[in-house]
BALUMPA-803856 format. One record per residue (C-alpha): x, y, z. Coordinates in Angstrom, 2 decimals. Layout:
BEGIN
{u->X v->Y w->Z};
...
This chain:
BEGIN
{u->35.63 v->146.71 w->105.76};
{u->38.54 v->145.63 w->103.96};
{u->42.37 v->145.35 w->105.19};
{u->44.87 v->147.71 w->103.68};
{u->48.57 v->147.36 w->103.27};
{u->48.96 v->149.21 w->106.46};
{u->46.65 v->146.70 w->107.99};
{u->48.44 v->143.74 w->106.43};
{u->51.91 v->144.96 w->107.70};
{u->50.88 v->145.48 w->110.84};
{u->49.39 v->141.92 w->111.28};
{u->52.21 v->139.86 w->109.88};
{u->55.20 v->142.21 w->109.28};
{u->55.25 v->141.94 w->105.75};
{u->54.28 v->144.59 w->103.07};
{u->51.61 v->143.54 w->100.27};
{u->54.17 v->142.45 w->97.77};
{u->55.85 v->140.21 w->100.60};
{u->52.49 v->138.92 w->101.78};
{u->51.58 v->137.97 w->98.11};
{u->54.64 v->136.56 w->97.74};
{u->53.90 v->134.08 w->100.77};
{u->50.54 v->133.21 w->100.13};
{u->49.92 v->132.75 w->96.23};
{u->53.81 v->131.22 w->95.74};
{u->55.54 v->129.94 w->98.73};
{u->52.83 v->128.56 w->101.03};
{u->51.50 v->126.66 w->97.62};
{u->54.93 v->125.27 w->97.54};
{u->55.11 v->124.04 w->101.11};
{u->51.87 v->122.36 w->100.58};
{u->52.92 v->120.44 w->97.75};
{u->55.88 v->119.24 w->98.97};
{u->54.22 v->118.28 w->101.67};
{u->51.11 v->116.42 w->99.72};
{u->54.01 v->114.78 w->97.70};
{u->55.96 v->113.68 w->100.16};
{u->53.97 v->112.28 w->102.53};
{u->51.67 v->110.28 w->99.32};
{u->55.62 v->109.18 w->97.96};
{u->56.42 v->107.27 w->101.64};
{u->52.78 v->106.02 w->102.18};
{u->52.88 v->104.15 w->98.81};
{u->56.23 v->103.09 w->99.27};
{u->54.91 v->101.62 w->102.31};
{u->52.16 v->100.11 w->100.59};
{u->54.31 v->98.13 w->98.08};
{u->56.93 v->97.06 w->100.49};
{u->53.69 v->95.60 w->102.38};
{u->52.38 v->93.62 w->99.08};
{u->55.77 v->92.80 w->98.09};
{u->56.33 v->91.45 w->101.51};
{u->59.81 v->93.05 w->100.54};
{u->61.72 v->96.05 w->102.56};
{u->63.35 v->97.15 w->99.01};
{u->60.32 v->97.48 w->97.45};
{u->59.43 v->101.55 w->96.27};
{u->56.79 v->103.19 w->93.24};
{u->60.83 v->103.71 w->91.60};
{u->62.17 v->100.16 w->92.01};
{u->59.41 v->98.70 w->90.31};
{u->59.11 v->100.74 w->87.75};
{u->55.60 v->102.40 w->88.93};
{u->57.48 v->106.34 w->88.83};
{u->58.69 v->105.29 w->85.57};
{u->55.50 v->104.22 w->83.83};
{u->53.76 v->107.16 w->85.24};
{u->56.72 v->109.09 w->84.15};
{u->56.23 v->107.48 w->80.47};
{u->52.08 v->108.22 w->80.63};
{u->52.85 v->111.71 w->81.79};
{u->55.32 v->112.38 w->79.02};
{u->53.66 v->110.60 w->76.29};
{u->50.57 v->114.13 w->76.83};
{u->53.21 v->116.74 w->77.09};
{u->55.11 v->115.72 w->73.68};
{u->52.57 v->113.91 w->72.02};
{u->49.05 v->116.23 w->73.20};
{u->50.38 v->119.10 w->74.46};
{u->46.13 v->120.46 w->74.27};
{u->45.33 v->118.23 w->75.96};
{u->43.45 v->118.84 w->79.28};
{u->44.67 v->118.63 w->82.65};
{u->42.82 v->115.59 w->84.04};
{u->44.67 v->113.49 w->80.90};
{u->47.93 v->114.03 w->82.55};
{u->47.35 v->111.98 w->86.02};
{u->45.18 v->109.22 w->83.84};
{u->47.93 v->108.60 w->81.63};
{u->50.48 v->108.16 w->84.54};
{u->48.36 v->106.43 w->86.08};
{u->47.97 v->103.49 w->83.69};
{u->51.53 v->104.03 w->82.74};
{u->52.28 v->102.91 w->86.58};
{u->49.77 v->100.16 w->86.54};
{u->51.53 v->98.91 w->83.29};
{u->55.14 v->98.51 w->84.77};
{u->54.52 v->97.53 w->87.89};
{u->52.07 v->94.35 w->86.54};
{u->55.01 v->93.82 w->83.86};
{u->57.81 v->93.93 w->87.19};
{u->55.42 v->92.16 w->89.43};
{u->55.12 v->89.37 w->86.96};
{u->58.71 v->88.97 w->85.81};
{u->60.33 v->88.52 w->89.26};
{u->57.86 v->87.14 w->91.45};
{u->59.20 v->83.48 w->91.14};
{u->62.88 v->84.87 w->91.70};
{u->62.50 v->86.73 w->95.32};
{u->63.97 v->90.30 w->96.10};
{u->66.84 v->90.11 w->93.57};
{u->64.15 v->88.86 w->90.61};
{u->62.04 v->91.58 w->91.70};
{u->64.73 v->94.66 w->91.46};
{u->66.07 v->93.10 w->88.47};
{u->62.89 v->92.96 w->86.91};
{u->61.78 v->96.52 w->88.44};
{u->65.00 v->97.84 w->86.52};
{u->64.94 v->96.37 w->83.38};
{u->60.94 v->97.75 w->82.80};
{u->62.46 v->101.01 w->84.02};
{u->65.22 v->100.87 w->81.59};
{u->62.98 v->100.07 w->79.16};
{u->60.64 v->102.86 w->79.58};
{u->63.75 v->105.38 w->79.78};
{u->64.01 v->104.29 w->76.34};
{u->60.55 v->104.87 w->75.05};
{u->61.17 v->108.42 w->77.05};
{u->64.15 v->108.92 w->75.12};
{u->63.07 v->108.13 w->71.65};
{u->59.72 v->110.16 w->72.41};
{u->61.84 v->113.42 w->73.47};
{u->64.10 v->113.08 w->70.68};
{u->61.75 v->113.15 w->67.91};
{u->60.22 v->116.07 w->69.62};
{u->63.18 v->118.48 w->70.31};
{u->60.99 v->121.20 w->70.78};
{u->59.39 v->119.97 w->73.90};
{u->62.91 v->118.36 w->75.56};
{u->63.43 v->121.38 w->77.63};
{u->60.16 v->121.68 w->79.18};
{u->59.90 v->117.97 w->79.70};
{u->63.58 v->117.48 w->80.96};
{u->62.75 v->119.85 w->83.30};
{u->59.70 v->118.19 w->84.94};
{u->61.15 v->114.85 w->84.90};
{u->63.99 v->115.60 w->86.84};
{u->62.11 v->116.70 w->90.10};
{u->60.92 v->120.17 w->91.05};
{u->58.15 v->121.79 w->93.56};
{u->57.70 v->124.89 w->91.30};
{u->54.13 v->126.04 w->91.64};
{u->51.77 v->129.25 w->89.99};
{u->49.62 v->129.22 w->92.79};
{u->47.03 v->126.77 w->94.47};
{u->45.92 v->124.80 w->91.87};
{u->48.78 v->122.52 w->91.57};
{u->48.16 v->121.78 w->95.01};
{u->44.71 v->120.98 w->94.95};
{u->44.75 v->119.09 w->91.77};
{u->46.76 v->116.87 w->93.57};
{u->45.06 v->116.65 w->96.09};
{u->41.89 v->115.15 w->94.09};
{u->43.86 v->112.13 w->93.23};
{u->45.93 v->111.19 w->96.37};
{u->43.38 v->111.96 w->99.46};
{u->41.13 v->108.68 w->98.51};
{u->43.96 v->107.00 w->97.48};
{u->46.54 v->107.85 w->101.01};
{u->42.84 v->107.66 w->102.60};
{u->42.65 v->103.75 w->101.79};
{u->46.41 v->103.10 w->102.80};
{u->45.80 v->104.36 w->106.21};
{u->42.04 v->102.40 w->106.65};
{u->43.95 v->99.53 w->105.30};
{u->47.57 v->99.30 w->107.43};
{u->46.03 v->96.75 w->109.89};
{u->45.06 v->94.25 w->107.34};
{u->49.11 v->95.03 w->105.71};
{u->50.48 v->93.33 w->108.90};
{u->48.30 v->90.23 w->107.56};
{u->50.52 v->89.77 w->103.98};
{u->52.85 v->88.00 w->106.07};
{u->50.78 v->85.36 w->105.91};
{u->49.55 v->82.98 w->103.40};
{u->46.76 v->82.77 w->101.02};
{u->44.76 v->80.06 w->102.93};
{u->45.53 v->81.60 w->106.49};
{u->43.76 v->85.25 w->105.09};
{u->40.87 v->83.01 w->103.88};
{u->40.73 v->81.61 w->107.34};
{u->40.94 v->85.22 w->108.63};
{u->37.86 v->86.45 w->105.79};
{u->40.57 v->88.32 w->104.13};
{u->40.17 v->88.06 w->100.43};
{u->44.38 v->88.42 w->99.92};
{u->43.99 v->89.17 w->96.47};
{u->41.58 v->91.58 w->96.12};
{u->43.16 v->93.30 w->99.41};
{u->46.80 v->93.48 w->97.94};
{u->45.18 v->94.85 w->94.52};
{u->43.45 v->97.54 w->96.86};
{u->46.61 v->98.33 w->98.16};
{u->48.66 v->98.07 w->95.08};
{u->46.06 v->100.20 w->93.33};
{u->45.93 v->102.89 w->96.37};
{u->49.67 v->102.86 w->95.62};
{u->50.35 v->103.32 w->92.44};
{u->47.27 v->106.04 w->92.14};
{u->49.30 v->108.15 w->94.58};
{u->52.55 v->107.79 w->92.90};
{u->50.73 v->108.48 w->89.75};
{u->49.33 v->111.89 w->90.62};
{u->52.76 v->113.05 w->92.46};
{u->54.82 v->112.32 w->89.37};
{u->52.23 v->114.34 w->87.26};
{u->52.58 v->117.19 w->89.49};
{u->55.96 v->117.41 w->90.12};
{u->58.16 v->114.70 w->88.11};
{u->60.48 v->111.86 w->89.24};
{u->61.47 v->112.50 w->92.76};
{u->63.56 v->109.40 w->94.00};
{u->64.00 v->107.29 w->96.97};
{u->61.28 v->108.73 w->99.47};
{u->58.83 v->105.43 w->99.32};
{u->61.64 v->103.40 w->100.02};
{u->64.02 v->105.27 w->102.61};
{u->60.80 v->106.68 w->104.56};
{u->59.30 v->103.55 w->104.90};
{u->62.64 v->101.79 w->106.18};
{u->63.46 v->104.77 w->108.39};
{u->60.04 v->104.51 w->110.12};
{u->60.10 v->100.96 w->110.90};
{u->63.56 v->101.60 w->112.46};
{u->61.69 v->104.16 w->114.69};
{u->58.21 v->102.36 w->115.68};
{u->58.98 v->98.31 w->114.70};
{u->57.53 v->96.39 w->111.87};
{u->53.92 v->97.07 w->112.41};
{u->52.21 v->98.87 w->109.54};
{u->49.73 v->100.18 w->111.90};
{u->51.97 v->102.45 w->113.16};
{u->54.52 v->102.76 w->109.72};
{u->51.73 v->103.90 w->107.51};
{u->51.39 v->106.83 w->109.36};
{u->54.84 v->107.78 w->110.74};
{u->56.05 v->107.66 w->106.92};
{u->53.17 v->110.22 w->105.45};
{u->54.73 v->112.72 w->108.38};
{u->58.25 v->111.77 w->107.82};
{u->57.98 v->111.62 w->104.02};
{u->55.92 v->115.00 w->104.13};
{u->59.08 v->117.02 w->106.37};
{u->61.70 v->115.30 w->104.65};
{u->60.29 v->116.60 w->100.96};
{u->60.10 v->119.61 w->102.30};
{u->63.35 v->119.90 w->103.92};
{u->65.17 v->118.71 w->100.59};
{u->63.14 v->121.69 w->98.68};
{u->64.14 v->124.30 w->101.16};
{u->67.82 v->122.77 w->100.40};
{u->67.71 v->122.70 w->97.08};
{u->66.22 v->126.39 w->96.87};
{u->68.59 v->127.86 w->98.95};
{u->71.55 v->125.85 w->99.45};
{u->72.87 v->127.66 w->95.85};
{u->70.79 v->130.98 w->95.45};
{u->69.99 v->132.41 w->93.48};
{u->70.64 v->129.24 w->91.26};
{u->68.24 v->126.20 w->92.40};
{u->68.66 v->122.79 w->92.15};
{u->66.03 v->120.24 w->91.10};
{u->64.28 v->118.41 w->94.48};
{u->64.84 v->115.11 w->92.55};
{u->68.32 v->115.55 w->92.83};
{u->68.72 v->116.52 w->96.55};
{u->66.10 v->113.38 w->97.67};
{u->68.84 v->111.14 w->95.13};
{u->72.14 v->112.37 w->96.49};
{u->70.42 v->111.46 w->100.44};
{u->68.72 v->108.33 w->99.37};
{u->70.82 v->106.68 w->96.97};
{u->74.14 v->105.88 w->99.86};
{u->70.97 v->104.80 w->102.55};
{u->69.87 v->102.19 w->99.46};
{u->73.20 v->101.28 w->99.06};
{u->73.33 v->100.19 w->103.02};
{u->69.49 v->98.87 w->102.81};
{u->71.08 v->96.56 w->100.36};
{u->73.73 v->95.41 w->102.09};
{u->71.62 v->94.80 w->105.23};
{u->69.09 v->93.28 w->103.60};
């Protein structure tokens, strides 16, 4: 016997409109902002681990910007395409700038390594830009995206997601012991039967997937793999035993948090997530910087 509206206001003190409201737009919301959030501060841990570097995020190193470039490259260029081309595109769009920043800096230490992160970011922006420009009719809608936002039709945003980041967060967390390990060098993992390369492409991979699939779900949303990450270690020391995990529920509440900001903070008007996370992460960068 099913519930009526009586029956549904009486449970939860909402009428049927409310209670649809909550459960097919909302409560989708809230679960991808968490998903999102919590996959943006596990990866960040995951390259600050490889990186051996505190400054190290999916943005700095161009990773969010590759995936950005993959993501965009469908919506202008294949707009039929399916679904499942989306995340594969940002996905090797991410693989493709972080190998490029990897590469460039990795004989020039922290500064070589944001330097080089930047310029392949740069130089993406401007593959983005030329793209949306000689496709006006498609700047809007991707404008929109890239910028940051938690909008949602329902669970299957959500749950696409979910497809791509569970294995990929999944292997970050099996694999935050064997992050303490980076510290050390290539013949002391040996000694340890720690393959160090294959481990840090596992982890680099694991990384870049989740970034990947967040950015195809809900665009460029800045700064939460690196000041998670930072803010957890300030909370339960440099082990990434216990960062890996303290970041996915810190990153998860914090995206969250900005999204109820941004949706409320000027209603009816809302403001994109991406630029409530960069208004609160950009000054903590700033002082990362300067401490590191």
């Amino acid at each position: 016997m099913g519930l009526g509206a009586a029956d549904i206001t009486f449970l939860n003190g909402l009428d049927a409109a409310e209670w649809s409201i909550v459960s097919q737009w909302r409560a989708p919301r809230v679960v991808l902002g968490l998903i999102a959030g919590a996959s943006l501060a596990v990866a960040g841990s995951g390259y600050q681990a490889v990186f051996r570097n505190p400054l190290a995020d999916p943005y700095l190193l161009g990773a969010a910007a590759g995936a950005g470039l993959g993501a965009t490259m469908i919506f202008v260029l294949a707009p039929s395409a399916p679904t499942w081309a989306v995340p594969v595109f940002a996905f090797t769009g991410a693989i493709a700038a972080v190998t490029i920043a990897g590469l460039g800096g990795k004989r020039r230490g922290t500064l070589g390594l944001i330097l080089a992160g930047i310029a392949v970011s740069a130089f993406i922006s401007a593959l983005q830009t030329f793209l949306l420009v000689t496709n006006t009719p498609r700047i809007a809608e991707v404008y929109s995206w890239l910028i940051g936002r938690l909008s949602t039709a329902g669970w299957a945003e959500p749950l696409a997601v979910l497809i791509y980041v569970l294995p990929a967060v999944g292997l970050l967390v099996a694999m935050r012991r064997r992050m303490d390990l980076f510290h050390l060098d290539d013949a002391e993992l040996h000694s340890l039967g720690i393959n160090p390369d294959r481990t840090r492409l596992l982890v680099l991979g694991a990384a870049t997937l989740a970034t990947a699939a967040v950015v195809a779900a809900v665009g460029l949303i800045g700064f939460v793999g690196l000041i998670i990450p930072h803010a957890s270690r300030r909370l339960v020391g440099g082990s990434y035993a216990r960062i890996v995990p303290v970041s996915a529920a810190m990153g998860a509440v914090f995206l969250v948090l900005a999204d109820t900001f941004a949706r409320t903070a000027f209603a009816p008007a809302e403001l994109p997530v991406g630029v409530v996370t960069a208004l609160a992460g950009a000054p903590a960068f700033v002082y990362l910087l300067n401490k590191t």
